[in-house]
C-alpha positions in Angstrom: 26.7 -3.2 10.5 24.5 -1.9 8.1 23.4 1.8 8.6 20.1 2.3 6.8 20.5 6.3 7.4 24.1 5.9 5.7 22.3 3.9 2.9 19.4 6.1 2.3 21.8 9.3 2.5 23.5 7.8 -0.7 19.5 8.4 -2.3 19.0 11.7 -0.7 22.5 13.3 -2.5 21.1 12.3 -5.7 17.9 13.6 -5.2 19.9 16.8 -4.1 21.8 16.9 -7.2 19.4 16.3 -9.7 16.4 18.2 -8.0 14.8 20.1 -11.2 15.4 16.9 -12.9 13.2 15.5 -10.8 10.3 17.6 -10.4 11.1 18.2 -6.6 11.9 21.9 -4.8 14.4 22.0 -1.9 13.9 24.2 1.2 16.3 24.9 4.2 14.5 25.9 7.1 15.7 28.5 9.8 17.4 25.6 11.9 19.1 24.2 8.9 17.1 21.4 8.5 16.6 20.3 4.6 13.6 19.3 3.7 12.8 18.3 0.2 9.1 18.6 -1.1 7.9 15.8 -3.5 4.5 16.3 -3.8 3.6 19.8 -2.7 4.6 22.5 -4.5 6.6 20.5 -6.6 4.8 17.9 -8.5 7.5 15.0 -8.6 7.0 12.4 -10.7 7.6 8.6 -11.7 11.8 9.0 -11.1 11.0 11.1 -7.7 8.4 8.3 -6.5 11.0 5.3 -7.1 13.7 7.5 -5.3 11.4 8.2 -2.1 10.7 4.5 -1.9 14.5 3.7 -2.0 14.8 6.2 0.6 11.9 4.9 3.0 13.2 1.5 2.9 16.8 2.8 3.7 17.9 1.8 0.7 17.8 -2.1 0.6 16.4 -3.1 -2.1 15.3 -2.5 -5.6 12.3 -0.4 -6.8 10.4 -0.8 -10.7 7.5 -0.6 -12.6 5.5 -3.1 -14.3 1.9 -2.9 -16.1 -1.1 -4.1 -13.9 -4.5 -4.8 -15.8 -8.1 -4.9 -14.4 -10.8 -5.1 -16.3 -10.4 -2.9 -19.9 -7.9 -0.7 -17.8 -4.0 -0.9 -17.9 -2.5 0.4 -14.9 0.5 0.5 -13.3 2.3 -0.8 -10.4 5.5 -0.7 -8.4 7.4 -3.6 -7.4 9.9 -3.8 -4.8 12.8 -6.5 -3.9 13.8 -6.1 -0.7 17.6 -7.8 0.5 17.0 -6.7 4.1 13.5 -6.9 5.2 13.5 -6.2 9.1 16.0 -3.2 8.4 14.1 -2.0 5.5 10.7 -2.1 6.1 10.3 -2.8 10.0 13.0 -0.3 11.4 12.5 2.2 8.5 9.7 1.8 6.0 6.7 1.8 8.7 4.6 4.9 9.5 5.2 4.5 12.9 6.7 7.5 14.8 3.8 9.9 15.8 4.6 13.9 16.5 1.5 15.4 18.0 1.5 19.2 17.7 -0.5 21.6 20.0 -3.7 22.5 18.2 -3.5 19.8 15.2 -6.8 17.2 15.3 -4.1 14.6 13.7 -0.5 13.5 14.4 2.1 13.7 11.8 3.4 9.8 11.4 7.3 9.8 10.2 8.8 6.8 8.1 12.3 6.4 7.2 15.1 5.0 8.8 15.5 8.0 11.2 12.8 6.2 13.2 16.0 3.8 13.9 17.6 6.1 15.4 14.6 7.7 17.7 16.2 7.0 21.5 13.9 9.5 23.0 10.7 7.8 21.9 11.0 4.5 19.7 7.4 3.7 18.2 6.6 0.0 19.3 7.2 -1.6 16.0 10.6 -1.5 16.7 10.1 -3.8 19.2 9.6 -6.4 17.2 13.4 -6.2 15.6 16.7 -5.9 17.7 18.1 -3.9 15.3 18.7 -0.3 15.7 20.9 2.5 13.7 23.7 4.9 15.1 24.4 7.6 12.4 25.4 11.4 12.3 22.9 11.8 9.7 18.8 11.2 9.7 16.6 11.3 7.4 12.2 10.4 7.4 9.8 10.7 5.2 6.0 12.2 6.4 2.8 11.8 4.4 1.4 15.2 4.7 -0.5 18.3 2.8 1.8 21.0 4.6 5.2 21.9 5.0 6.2 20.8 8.1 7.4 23.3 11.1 10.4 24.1 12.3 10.0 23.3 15.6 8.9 19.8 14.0 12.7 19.5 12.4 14.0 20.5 15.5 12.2 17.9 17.4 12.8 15.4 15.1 16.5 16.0 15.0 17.3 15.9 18.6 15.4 12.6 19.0 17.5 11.2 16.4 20.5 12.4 18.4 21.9 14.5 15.2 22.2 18.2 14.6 19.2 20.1 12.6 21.5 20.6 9.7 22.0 16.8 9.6 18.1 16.1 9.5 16.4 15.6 5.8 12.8 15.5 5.8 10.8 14.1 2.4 7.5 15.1 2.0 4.5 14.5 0.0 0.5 14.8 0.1 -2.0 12.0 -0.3 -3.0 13.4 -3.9 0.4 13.4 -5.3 2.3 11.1 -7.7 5.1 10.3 -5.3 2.7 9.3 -1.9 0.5 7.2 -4.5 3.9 4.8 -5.2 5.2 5.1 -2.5 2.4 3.5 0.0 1.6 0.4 -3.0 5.5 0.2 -2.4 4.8 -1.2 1.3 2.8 -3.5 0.3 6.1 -6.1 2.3 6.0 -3.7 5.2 2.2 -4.3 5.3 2.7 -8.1 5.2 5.4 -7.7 7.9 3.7 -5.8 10.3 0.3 -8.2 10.0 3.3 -11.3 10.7 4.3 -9.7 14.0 0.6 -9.5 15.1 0.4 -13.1 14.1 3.0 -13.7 16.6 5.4 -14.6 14.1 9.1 -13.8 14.8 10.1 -11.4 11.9 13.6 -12.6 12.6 13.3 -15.4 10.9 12.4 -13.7 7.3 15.4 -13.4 5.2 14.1 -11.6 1.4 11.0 -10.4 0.4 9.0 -8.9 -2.9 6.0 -7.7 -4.1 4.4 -5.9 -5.8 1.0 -3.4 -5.1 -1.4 -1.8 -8.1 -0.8 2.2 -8.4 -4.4 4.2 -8.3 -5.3 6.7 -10.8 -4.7 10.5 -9.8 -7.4 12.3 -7.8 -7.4 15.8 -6.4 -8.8 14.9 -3.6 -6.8 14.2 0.0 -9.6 12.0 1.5 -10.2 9.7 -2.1 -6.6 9.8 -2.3 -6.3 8.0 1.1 -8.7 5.6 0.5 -7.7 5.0 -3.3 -4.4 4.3 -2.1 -5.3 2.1 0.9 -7.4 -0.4 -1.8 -3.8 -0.9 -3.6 -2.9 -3.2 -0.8 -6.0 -4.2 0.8 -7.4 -5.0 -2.8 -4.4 -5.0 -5.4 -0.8 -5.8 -3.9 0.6 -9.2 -3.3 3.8 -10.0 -1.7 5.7 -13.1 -1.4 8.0 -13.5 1.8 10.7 -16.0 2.2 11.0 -17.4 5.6 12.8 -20.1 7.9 9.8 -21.9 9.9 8.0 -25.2 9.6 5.3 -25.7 6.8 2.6 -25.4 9.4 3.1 -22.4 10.5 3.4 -20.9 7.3 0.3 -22.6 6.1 -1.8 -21.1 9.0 0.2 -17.8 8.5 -0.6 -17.2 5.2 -4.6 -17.9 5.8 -4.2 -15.0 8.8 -2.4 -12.3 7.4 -4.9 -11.7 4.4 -7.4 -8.8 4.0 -9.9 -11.0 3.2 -9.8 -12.8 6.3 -10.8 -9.7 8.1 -14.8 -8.8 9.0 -14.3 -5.4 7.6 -13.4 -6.7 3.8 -15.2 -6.1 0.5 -15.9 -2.2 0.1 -13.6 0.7 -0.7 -11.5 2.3 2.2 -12.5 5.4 1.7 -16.0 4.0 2.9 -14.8 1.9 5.7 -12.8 4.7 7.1 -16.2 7.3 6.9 -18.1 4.5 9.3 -15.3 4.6 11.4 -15.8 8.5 12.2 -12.4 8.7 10.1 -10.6 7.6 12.9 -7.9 4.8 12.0 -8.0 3.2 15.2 -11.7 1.9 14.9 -10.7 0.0 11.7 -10.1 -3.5 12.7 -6.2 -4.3 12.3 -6.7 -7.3 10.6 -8.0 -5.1 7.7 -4.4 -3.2 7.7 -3.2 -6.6 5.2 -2.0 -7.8 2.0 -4.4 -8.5 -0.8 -2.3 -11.8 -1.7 0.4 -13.6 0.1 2.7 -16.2 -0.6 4.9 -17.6 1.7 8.0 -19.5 1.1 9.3 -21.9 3.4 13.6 -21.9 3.0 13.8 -25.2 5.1 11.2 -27.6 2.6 11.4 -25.5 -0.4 7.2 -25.5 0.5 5.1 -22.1 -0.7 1.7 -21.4 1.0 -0.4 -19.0 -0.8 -3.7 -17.3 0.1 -6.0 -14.5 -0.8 -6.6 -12.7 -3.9 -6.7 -9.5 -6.1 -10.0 -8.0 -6.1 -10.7 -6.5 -9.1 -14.3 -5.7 -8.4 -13.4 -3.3 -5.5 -10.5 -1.9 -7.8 -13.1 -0.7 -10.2 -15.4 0.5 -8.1 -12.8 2.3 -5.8 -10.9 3.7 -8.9 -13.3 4.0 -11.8 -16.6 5.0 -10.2 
């Protein structure tokens, strides 16, 4: 069986070894946990970014970077191949596991295949997948613009069922490098999670790709957020390869499109300020790819739908 915490351990020892390299600082906290900032103090960079999304996706795929144009600007944008979908981005790659701390306004969300191994208090995605992971060693990844606690790691570690000095925690803030690849990375995972909601059953997808538009820099955690938001509600595009019937795929691909929500057409960061900055008044259907394509393994049949929105790109990154 594969064991996406095995695979994504294979990352975390090179990130280990080659840590200066790499822009990134290492810290062992009081219960042994490691945790490895990527964003923080430690700036990272474009090597640190592609190993992070390895790691998030447990390790099941292929990460890259290609040129991306809009308008007079040349950006670029990280593309992902992914062998193992449900394993990679439904048991691992979604932000799914909350850990709400006394006093904090917002939740930390954990990715990373240690959410696979969570028997104390899965996070519902993973009902959508049977699969589940059974490893000595854990590791997550947390969006976030502090170091995290020890009595975080501790938590963490005993919900994964493995010892604090067998938990690795990646971090990294909204306004650095790393989180800005990262998140255009999941540009699949997005596309997977909005299949499931269809009703879709995500057992029947066998490989994926994509590919989502990487926002310029800001120092700034709130335009950060919503910068890197409009790379997949505006600039990503992923193409899923399923086992289905052309119709459903047809009417899939129609559904699981940003454009087809109500809330469509203006920046995040905008949409998210008339929600009182609370996530859950966002409609979900907004949560979607720019562009699909899906490709149909039994008749050989693609359905596409949606589109890049440049105009929104420009206006979310450029003014």
């Amino acid at each position: 069986m594969i064991s996406i915490n095995r695979e994504a351990m294979k990352i975390v020892r090179q990130i280990l070894a080659n840590a200066d390299a790499l822009g990134v600082g290492v810290q062992t906290l009081p219960n042994g946990t490691t945790v490895i900032d990527m964003g923080l103090e430690h700036k990272g960079g474009w090597r640190a970014a592609r190993l992070y999304t390895l790691v998030t996706i447990g390790g099941l795929g292929e990460v890259s970077y290609e040129p991306f144009t809009t308008g007079d600007h040349t950006l670029s944008a990280v593309r992902v191949m992914i062998d193992h979908p449900v394993e990679g981005c439904v048991a691992s790659q979604i932000a799914g596991w909350r850990l709400e701390e006394p006093g904090k306004e917002h939740a930390a969300i954990l990715a990373g295949p240690g959410r696979a191994l969570n028997r104390t208090n899965p996070d519902h995605y993973l009902d959508w997948v049977d699969y589940r992971d059974d490893h000595h060693e854990s590791v997550v990844a947390i969006q976030t613009s502090e170091m995290i606690p020890v009595g975080m790691a501790s938590e963490i570690a005993s919900s994964c069922r493995v010892e604090p000095t067998d938990l690795y925690v990646l971090v990294a803030p909204n306004r650095s490098l790393v989180c800005a690849v990262q998140v255009a990375a999941r540009i699949v995972e997005q596309t997977l999670h909005r299949m499931a909601e269809e009703g879709f059953d995500l057992e029947r997808v066998r490989f994926a790709t994509g590919f989502g538009v990487i926002p310029p820099l800001v120092d700034d955690d709130l335009l950060s957020m919503g910068r890197i938001n409009d790379s997949l509600l505006y600039g990503g595009k992923s193409t899923i390869f399923v086992e289905g019937t052309d119709e459903i795929c047809a009417s899939l691909a129609e559904r699981v499109v940003s454009e087809a929500s109500s809330a469509y057409g203006r920046p995040f960061v905008d949409i998210y300020e008339d929600a009182d900055r609370d996530f859950y008044n966002i409609p979900i259907d907004l949560h979607s790819p720019a562009e699909v394509e899906i490709n149909n393994l039994v008749t050989g049949n693609t359905f596409g739908a949606g589109r890049i929105n440049h105009r929104v790109l420009h206006e979310s990154f450029f003014t």
